[in-house]
Wavefront OBJ file of the C-alpha trace (Angstrom):
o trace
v 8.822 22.883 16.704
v 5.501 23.600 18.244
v 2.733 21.143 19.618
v 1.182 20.707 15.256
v 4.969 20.084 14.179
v 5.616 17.736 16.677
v 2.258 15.552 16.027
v 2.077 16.211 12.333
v 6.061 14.635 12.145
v 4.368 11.900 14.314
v 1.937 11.159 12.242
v 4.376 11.015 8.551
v 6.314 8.707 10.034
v 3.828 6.423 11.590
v 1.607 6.555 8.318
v 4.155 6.396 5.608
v 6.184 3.674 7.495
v 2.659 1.607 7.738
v 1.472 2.695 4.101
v 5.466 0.932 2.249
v 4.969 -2.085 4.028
v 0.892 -1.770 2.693
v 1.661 -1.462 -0.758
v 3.881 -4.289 -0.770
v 1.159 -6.680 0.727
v -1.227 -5.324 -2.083
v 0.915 -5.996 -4.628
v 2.140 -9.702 -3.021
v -1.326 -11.146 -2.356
v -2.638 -10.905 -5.652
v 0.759 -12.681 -7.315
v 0.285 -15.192 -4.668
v -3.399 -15.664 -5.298
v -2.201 -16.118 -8.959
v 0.501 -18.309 -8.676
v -1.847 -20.496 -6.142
v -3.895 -20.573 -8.371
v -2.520 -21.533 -11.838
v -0.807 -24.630 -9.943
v -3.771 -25.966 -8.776
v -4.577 -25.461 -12.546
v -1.849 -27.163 -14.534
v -0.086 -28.959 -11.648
v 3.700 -27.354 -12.409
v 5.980 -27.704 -9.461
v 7.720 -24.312 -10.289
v 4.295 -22.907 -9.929
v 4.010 -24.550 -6.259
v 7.624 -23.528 -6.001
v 6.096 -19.956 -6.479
v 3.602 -20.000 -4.655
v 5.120 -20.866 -1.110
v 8.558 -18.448 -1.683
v 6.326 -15.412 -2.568
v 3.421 -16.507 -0.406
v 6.520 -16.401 1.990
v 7.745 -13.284 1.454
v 4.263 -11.866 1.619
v 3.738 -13.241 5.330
v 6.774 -12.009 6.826
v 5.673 -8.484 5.422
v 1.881 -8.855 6.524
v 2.852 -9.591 10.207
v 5.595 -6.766 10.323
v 3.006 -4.218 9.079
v 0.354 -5.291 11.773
v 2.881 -3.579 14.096
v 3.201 -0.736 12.698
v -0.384 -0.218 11.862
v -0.686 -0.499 15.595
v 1.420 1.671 15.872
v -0.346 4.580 13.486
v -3.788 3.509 14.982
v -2.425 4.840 18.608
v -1.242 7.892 17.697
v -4.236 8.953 15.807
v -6.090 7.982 18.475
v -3.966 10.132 21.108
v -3.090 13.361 18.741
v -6.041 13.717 16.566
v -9.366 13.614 19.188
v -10.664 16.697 17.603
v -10.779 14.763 14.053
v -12.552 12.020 16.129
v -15.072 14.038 17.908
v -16.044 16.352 14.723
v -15.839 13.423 12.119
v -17.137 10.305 14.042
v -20.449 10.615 12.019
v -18.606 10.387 9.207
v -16.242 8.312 9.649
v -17.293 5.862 12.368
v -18.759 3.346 9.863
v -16.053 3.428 7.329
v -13.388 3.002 10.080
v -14.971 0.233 12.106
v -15.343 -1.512 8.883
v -12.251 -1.186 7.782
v -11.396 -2.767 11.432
v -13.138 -5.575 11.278
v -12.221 -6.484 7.596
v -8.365 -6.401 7.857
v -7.755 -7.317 11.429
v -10.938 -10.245 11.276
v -11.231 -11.142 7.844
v -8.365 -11.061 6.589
v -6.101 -12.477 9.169
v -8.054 -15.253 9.795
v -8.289 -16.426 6.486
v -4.365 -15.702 5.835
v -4.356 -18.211 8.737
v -6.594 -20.636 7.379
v -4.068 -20.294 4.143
v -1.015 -20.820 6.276
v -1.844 -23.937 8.064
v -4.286 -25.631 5.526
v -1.651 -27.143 3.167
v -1.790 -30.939 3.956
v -5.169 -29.886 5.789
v -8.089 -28.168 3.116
v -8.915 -29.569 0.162
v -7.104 -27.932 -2.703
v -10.014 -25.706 -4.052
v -10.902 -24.363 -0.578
v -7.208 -23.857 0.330
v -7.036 -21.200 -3.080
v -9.946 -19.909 -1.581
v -8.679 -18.673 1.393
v -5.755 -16.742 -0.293
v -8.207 -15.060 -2.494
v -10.202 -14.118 0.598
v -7.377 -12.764 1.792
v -6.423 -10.521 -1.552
v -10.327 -9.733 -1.446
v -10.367 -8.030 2.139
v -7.075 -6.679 1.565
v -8.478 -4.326 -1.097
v -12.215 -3.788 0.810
v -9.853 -2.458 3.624
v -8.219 -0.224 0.964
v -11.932 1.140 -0.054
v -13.227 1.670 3.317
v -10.120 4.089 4.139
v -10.055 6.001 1.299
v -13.513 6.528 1.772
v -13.183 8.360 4.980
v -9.679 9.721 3.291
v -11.666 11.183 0.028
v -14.361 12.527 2.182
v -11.103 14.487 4.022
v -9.722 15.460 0.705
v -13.757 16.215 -0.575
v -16.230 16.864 1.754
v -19.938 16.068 -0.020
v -23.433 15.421 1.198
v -23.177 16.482 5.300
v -24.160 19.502 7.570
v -22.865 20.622 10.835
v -25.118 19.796 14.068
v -23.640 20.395 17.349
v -19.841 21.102 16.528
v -20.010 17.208 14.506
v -20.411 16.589 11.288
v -23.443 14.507 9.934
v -23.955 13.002 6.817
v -27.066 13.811 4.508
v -26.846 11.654 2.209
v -25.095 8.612 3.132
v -24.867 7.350 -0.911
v -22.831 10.470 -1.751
v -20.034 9.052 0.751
v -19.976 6.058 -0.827
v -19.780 7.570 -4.369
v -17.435 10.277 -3.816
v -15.244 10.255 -7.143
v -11.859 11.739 -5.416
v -12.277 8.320 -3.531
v -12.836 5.983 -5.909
v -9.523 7.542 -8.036
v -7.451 7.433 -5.279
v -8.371 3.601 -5.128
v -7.522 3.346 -8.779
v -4.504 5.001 -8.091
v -3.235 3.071 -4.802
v -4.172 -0.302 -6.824
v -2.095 0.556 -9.647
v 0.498 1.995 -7.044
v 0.287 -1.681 -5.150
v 1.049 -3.644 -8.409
v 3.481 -1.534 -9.474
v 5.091 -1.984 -5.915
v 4.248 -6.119 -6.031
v 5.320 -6.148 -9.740
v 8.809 -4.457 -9.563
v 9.908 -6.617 -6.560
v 8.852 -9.400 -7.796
v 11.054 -8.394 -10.994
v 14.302 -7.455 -8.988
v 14.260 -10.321 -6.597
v 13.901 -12.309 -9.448
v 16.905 -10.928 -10.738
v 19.372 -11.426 -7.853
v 18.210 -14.976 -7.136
v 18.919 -15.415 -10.478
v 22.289 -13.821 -10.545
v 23.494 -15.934 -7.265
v 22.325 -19.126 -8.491
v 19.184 -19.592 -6.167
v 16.590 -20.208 -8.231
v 16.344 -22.247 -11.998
v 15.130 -20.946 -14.991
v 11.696 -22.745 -14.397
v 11.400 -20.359 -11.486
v 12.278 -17.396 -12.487
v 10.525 -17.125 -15.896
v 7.344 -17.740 -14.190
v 8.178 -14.987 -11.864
v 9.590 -12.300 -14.096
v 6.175 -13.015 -16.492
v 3.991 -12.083 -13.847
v 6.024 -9.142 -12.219
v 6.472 -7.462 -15.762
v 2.654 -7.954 -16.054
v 1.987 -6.528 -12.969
v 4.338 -3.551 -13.040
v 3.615 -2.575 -16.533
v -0.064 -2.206 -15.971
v 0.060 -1.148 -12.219
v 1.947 2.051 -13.591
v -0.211 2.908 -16.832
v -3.445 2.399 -14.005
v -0.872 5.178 -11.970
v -0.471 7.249 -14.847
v -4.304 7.316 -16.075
v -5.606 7.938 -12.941
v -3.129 9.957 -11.849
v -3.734 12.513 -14.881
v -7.676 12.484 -13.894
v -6.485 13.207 -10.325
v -4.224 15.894 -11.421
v -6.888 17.317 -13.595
v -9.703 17.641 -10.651
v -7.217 19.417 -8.117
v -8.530 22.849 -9.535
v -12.186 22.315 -9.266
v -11.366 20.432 -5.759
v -8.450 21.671 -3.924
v -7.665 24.936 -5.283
v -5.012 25.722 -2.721
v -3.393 22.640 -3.848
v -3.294 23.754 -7.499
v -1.648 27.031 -6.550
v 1.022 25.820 -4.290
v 1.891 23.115 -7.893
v 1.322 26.261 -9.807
v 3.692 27.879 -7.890
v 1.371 31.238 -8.434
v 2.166 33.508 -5.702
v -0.389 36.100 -6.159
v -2.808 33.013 -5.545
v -1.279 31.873 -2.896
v -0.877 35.103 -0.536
v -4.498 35.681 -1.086
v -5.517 32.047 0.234
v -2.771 33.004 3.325
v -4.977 36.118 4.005
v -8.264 34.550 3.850
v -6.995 31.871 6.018
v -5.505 34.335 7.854
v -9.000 36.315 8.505
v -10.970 32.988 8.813
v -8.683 30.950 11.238
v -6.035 32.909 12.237
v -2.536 31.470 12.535
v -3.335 28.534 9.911
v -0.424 28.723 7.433
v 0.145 27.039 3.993
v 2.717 24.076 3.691
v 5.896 25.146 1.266
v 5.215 25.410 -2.258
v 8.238 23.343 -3.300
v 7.895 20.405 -1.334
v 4.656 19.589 -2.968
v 5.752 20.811 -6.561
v 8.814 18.287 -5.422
v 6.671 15.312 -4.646
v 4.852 15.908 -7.842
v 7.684 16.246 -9.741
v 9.269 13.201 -8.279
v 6.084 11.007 -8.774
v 5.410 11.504 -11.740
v 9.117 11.538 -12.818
v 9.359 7.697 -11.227
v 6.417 6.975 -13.019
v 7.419 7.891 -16.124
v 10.782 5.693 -15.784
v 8.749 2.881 -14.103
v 6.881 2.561 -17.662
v 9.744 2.626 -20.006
v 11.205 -0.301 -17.515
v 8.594 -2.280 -17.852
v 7.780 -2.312 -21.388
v 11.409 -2.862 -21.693
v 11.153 -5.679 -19.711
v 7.634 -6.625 -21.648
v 9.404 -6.983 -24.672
v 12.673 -8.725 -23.320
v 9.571 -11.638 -22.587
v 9.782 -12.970 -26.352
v 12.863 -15.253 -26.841
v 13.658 -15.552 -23.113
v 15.629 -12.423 -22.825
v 14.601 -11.108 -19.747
v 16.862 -14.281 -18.650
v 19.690 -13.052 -20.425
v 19.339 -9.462 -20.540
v 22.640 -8.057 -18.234
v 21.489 -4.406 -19.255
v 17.945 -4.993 -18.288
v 18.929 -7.339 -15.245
v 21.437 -4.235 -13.671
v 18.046 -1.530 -13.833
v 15.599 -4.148 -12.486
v 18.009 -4.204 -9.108
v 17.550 -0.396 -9.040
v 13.966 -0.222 -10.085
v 12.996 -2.703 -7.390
v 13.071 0.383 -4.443
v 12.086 3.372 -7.228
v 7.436 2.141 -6.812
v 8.590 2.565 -3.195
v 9.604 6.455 -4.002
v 6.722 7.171 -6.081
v 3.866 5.926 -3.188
v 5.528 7.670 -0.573
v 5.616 11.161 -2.827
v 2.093 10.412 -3.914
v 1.415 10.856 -0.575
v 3.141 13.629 0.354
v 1.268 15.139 -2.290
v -2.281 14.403 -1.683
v -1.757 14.773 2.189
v 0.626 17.769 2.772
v -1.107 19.576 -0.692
v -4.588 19.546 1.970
v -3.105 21.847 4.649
v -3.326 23.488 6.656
v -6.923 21.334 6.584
v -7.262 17.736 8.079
v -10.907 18.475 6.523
v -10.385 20.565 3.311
v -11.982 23.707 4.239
v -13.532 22.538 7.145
v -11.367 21.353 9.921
v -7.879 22.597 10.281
v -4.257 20.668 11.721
v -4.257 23.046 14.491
v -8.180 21.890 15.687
v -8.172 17.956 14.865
v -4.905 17.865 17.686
v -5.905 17.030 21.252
v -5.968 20.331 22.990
v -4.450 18.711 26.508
v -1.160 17.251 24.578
v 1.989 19.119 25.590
v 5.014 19.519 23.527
v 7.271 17.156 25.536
v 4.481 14.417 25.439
v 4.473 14.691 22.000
v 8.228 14.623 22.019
v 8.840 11.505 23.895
v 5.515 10.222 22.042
v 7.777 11.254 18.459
v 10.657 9.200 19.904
v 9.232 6.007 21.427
v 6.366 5.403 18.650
v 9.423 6.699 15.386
v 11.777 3.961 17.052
v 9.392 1.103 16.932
v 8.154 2.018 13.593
v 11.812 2.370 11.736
v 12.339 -0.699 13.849
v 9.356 -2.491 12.329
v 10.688 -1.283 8.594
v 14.608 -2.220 9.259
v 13.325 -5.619 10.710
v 10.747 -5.805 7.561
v 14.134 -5.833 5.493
v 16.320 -7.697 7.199
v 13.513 -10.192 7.225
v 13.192 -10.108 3.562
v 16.423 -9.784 2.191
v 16.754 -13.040 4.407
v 14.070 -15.259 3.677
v 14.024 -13.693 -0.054
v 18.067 -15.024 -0.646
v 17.183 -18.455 0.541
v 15.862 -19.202 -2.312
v 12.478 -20.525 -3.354
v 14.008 -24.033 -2.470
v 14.620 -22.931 1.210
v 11.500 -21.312 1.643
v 10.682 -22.459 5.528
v 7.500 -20.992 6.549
v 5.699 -24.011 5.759
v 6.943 -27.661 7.166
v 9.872 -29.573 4.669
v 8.436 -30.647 1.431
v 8.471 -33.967 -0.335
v 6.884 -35.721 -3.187
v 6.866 -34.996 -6.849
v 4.678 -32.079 -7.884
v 2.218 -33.387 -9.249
v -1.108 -31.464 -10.066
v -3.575 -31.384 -6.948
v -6.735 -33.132 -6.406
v -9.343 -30.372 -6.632
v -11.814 -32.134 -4.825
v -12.598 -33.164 -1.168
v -9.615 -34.654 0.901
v -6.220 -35.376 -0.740
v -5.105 -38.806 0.135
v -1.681 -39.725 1.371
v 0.318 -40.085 -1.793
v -1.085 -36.370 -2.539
v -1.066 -34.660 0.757
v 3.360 -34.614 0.487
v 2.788 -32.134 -2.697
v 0.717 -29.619 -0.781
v 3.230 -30.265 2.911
l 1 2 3 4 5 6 7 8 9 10 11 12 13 14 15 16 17 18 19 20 21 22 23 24 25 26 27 28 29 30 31 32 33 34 35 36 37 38 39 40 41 42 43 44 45 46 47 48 49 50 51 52 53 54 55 56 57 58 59 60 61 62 63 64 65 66 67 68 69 70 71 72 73 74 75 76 77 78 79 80 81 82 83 84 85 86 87 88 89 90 91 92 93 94 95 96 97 98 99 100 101 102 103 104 105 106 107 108 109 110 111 112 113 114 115 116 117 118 119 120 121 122 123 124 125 126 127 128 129 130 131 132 133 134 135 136 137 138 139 140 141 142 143 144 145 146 147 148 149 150 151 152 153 154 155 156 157 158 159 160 161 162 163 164 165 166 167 168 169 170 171 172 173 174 175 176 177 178 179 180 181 182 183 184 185 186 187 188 189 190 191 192 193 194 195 196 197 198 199 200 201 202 203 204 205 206 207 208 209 210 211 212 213 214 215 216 217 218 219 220 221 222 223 224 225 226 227 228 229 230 231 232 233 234 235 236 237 238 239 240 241 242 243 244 245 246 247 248 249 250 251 252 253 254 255 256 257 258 259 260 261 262 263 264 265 266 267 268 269 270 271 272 273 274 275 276 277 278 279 280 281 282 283 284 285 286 287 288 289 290 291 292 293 294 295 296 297 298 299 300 301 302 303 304 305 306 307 308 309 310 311 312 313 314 315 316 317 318 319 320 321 322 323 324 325 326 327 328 329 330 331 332 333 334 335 336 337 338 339 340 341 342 343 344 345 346 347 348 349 350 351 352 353 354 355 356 357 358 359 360 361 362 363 364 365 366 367 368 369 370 371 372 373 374 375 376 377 378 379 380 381 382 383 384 385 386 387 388 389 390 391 392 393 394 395 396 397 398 399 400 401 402 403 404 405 406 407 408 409 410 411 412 413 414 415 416 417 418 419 420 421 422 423 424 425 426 427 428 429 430
């Protein structure tokens, strides 16, 4: 495997590690935000119960995916310098944004969340998890804006080997961006929706949780995962539908149209020499496999829609033994999803603009990018095994045992929305 191999492997596993453990904290925050926030509403302890064992859940998986976003943000910054020095104008302010929003922002407020119970006053605690949820998704805008610019370049000129922007408004209104944020959000719920759903499930099945619990948290995962994947679906078919006009190397390698695709390999050829298409069938596969999982993920969850009236999804065995499977299958659809709209763009990091072979770092050796491959793949399928382990552990506790906050006491009652909860109240927020 040559010097592109070795950094393009690099970069999967990096990326796709960091982008599992993404679309689970998409999908989390909001429930969390939710739950939060219809307890401070009606008061219900299983809603409070909620709250802390998914807010829970969603910490552990925030902090795990810090690391290996540090992780992805050091090798792009070592492997890819010719992306950086050609695309800076572009991407600079998107980027730095992005930054600044997820690693300011939002961690500070996820902090303020974390250690205000007993502290804020109940209306600016909720706050602060919906800050959170808010900067979450402005970090998922200002990277798929540089990302949609990559997949559709609009509005800029070359000056001096860099590109420039012209029109500035054009960046921000790029529509292959703005559908793959439809498409990632829907992705995200489906991800935060199905989980939700299969923990459920075994907590239920080992005697962790009580029905209270659980039918709150099975409502709002089959909410979430049945609309997450029709918002998939939809946007997916637009997506789908504008590869032709937009990509149309990408349409022949799903076409699988061979006369198309040796006359793209000789222009390519003539244009940038060695620059070779990826394999046809392992982006018809990740197609396939998408939008196979998709179409499954929608039949589960209006299944599980309808098992809602009478209290069936409670009862359900049937429905109970696919929600265990269909927990890991949102997982499988992201990752092949991306696969498609990332390896369907070679051999361009810039579609048509900038190819894999000119965005690496023309010092980097094979064997640096060898032990690079080894050190920086080891931490991040540390990072996901330990995101698991982490999980599976906190997760089959039980809502009662959830211990990232201090012990609880006191009844449950509803919250004072107000200014500072007095004693009696300040044991239902501990």
């Amino acid at each position: 495997m040559g010097t592109v191999g070795l950094a393009r492997t690099q970069f999967a596993l990096t990326v796709g590690v960091h982008y599992l453990l993404v679309a689970l904290t998409l999908g989390l925050v909001v429930m969390v935000a939710i739950c939060h926030t219809r307890w401070v509403r009606t008061g219900d302890p299983a809603l409070r119960q909620a709250t802390k064992y998914w807010g829970t859940l969603y910490v552990i998986n925030y902090a795990v995916g810090i690391g290996a976003g540090i992780a992805m943000e050091y090798q792009l910054s070592a492997n890819w310098s010719g992306l950086e020095n050609m695309g800076a104008g572009v991407f600079g302010a998107p980027l730095a944004v992005e930054t600044v929003v997820a690693f300011f922002v939002e961690s500070t407020f996820l902090a303020l969340w974390i250690f205000g119970w007993q502290r804020l006053p109940a209306k600016v605690h909720l706050a602060c998890i919906w800050i959170v949820a808010a900067a979450a998704y402005l970090s998922v805008v200002w990277a798929l804006l540089a990302n949609g610019f990559m997949n559709n370049p609009v509005a800029y000129e070359m000056r001096n080997g860099t590109l420039q922007l012209t029109d500035p408004l054009a960046l921000f209104t790029n529509p292959n961006a703005w559908i793959a944020i439809l498409h990632i959000t829907g992705g995200a719920a489906a991800v935060g929706g199905f989980f939700m759903l299969g923990v459920s499930v075994l907590l239920r099945g080992r005697g962790r949780a009580d029905d209270a619990f659980v039918r709150h948290s099975m409502r709002m995962g089959a909410h979430a995962g049945f609309w997450g994947a029709w918002l998939v679906g939809l946007s997916g078919a637009v997506q789908i539908d504008r590869i032709g006009a937009q990509q149309p190397i990408k349409q022949a390698l799903l076409d699988g149209d061979s006369d198309r695709i040796a006359g793209f390999q000789r222009a390519l050829a003539e244009r940038f020499g060695d620059a070779g298409l990826p394999p046809g069938p392992l982006v018809q596969y990740s197609a396939y496999a998408m939008m196979a999982v998709g179409f499954v993920l929608l039949i589960v969850s209006t299944w599980t829609l309808i098992a809602l009236r009478g209290d069936r999804m409670l009862t359900s065995k049937p429905l109970h033994r696919v929600l265990r499977i269909a927990m890991v299958l949102p997982f499988v659809a992201n990752i092949a999803g991306w696969l498609l709209r990332e390896i369907g763009r070679q051999p361009f990091v810039i579609d048509d603009i900038l190819t894999t072979r000119q965005a690496l770092t023309p010092s980097l050796t094979a064997t640096q990018l060898t032990v690079s491959l080894v050190v920086l793949g080891g931490i991040v399928t540390t990072l996901l095994v330990l995101d698991w382990w982490l999980l599976g552990k906190a997760a089959m506790r039980g809502p009662a045992q959830a211990d990232l906050w201090a012990q609880e006491s006191g009844s449950g009652e509803r919250p004072d929305p107000g200014g500072t909860l007095d004693d009696e109240r300040d044991s239902v927020l501990l």
